[in-house]
N, C-alpha and C positions, 0 to 999 in steps of 0.2 A: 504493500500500500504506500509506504513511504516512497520507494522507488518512484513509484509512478507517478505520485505527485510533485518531487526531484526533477523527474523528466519533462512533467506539462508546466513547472515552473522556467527548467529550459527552453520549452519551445517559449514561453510568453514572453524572456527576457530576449532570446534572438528576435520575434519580429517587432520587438519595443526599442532593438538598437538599428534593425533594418529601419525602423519607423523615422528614430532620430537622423538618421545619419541620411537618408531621404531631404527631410525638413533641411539639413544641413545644405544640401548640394542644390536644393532651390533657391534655395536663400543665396548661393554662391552665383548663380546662373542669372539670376535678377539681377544682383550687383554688377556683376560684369554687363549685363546688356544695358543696363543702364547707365555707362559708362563709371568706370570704378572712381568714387572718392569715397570722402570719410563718411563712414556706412551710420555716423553720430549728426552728421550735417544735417538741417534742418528739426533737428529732435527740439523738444519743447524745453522752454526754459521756464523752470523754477523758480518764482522771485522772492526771499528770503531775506534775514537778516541773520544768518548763522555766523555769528563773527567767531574765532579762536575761543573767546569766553564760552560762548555755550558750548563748543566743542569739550571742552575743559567739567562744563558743569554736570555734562551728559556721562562721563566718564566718570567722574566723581559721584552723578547717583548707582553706575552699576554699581562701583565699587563697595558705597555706602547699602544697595538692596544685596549683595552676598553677603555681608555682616550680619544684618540681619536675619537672612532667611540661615544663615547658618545658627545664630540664636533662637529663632525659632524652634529649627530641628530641632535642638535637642534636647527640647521639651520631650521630644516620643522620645519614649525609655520602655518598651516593651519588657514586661516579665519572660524571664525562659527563654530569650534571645540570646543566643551566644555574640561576642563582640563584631564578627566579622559582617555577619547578617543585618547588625544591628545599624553598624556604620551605616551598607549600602542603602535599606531604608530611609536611613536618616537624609545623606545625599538626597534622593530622591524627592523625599520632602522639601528640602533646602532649595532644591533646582525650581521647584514650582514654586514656591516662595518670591524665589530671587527673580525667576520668570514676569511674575505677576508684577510688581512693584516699580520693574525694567519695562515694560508694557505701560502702564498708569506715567512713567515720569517721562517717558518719550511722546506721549501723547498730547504730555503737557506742555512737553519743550515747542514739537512741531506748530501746535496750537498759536503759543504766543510767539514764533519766530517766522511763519510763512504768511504773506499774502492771501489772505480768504481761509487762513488755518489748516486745516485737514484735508480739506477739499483741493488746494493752494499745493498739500506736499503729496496729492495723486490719491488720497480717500476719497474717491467719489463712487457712486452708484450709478453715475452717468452712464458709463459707459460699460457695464457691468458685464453683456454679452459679450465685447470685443473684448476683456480682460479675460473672460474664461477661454478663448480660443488662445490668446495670448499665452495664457499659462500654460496650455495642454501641449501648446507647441512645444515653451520652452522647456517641460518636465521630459520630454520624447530627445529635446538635444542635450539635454543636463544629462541624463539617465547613461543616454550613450555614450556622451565622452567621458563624464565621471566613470562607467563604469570600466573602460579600457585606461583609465587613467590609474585607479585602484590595482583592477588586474596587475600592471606594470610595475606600479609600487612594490605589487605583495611581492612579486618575479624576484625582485632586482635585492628586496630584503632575505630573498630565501639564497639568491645565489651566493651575497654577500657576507650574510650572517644567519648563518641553514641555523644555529642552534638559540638564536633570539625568539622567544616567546610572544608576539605579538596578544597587546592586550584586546580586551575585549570593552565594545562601550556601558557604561555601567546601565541601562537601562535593560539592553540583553542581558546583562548577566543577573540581573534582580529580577527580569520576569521567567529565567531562566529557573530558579530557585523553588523551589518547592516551599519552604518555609517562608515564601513571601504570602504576606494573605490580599486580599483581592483588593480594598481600597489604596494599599501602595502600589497596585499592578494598574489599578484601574488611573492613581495620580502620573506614573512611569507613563502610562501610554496618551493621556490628554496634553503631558508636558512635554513631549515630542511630538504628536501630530497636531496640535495647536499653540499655545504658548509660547512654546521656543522658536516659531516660524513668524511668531510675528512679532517676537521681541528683538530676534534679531535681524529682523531687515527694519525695522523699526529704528531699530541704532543704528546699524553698519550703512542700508541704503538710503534712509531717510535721512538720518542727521549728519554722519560722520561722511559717506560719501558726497551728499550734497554739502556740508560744511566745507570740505575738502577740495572741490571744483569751485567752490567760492575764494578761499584764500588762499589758493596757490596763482601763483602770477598766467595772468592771462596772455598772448601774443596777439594779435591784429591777425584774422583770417586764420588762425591756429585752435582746434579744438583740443592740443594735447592733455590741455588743464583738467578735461573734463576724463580724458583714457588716464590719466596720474591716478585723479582720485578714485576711479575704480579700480586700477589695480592694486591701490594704496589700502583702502577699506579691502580689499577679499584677498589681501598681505594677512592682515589684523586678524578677520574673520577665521583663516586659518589657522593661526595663532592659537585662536578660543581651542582649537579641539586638539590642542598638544596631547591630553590625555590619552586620544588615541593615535599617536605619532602617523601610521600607516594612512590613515585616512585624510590627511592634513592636505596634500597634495589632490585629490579629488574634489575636496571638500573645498576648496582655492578653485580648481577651475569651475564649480556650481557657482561661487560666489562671483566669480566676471562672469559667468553666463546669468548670472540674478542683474548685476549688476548694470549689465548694459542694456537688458531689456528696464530695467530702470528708467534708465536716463533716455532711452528710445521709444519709450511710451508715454514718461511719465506719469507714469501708476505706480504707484507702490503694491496697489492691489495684485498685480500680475506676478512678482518677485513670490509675494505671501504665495499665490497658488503653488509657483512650481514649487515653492518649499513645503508647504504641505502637501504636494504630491510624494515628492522626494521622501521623506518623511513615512506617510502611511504606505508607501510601498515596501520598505525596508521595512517594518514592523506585519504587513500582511505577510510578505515572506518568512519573517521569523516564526510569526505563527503555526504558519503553515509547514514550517519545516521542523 
């Protein structure tokens, strides 16, 4: 039984990289017939006042919502819990925590620093259908280059260091667990396919990379300022998931493929999908496997 669901998860993930890698080569076939420039020209512009400070303050609330959500945690002190169990629940807690409070003060920042607010940093409902094709596209091109991108990773770590143990991310390994009981399974899987998709393009695409294309020096007919700050934030972004070192390098190239549908749509909403795509796909898999 397992076999065979191994195998239909095979065939779904080939024609979901046939799919992307499609989306890819039309996207290339356009540009080119449309005579090649900067594939960012004409993209909408954002008007803000993200100066350094709120970059600074937005950094200073994650910092200050991990303190907290880690005081929170650990408040749960489970009876009969051995230490090791105990930790990862507690994490887990803590991530939702730190999640929610990074969600609430990005919300607040955007609010009082864009033009028309929310609406201003690409929250709209306007345009809600064209953001869901938006998404579905970019989840089919993330999927496929992330996922050769991973593959390669893992290649290049097994050739190089066959006897390194590659960790595993702590949500697997706590929904993994048997002695997890079901509201830290049930908080593990809301704070990965909700929460953490839109806390972090919240920060990374909303503030820090539009912050980012704001105060790096601009040239005259030059959008470089605007390709900096995306590969600037999905530098960062990568950064965040050092815990899983292997996956950093994938998880970088989802972030400029978030990033530039970003600045190319100006939705924020479209980034959130393919990340909640991204997101409940890796966790249907886990289930399932």
């Amino acid at each position: 039984m397992l076999a065979l669901i191994d195998s239909e998860k095979d065939a779904v993930d080939l024609l979901l990289m046939l799919a992307g890698g499609g989306v890819v080569l039309a996207w290339l076939i356009g540009w080119w017939r449309a005579r090649p420039r900067d594939p960012l020209r004409g993209a909408p512009i954002r008007l803000n006042v993200l100066s350094p400070a709120w970059l600074w303050l937005a950094l200073l609330c994650y910092g200050m919502a991990i303190l907290v959500a880690q005081s929170v945690a650990q408040l749960y002190a489970p009876v009969g819990l051995d230490e090791e169990n105990r930790l990862l629940q507690q994490s887990i807690l803590a991530g939702l925590v730190m999640q929610t409070l990074v969600v609430a003060a990005c919300l607040w920042i955007l609010r009082q620093t864009f033009v028309a607010g929310w609406r201003g940093a690409g929250l709209s409902r306007r345009r809600l259908r064209s953001d869901v094709c938006d998404g579905v596209l970019g989840f089919l091109v993330a999927f496929s280059l992330c996922t050769m991108t991973a593959w390669l990773t893992t290649e290049l770590v097994h050739l190089f260091a066959p006897s390194v143990e590659l960790p595993v991310h702590t949500v697997f390994e706590t929904l993994e667990r048997p002695e997890t009981p079901p509201v830290i399974g049930f908080a593990a899987i809301s704070g990965a396919l909700l929460l953490a998709p839109l806390a972090e393009e919240l920060l990374f695409r909303g503030i820090f990379q539009t912050g980012l294309h704001r105060v790096l020096p601009a040239r005259f007919g030059s959008l470089r300022h605007r390709w900096a700050a995306i590969a600037i934030a999905s530098f960062l972004f990568g950064l965040l998931h050092l815990p899983v070192p292997q996956h950093v390098p994938a998880l970088t190239v989802l972030a400029l493929i978030l990033g530039y549908q970003y600045e190319r749509t100006g939705s924020l909403i479209v980034p959130i999908i393919v990340h909640m795509l991204f997101n409940g796909k890796s966790l249907l898999w886990h289930a399932l496997g």
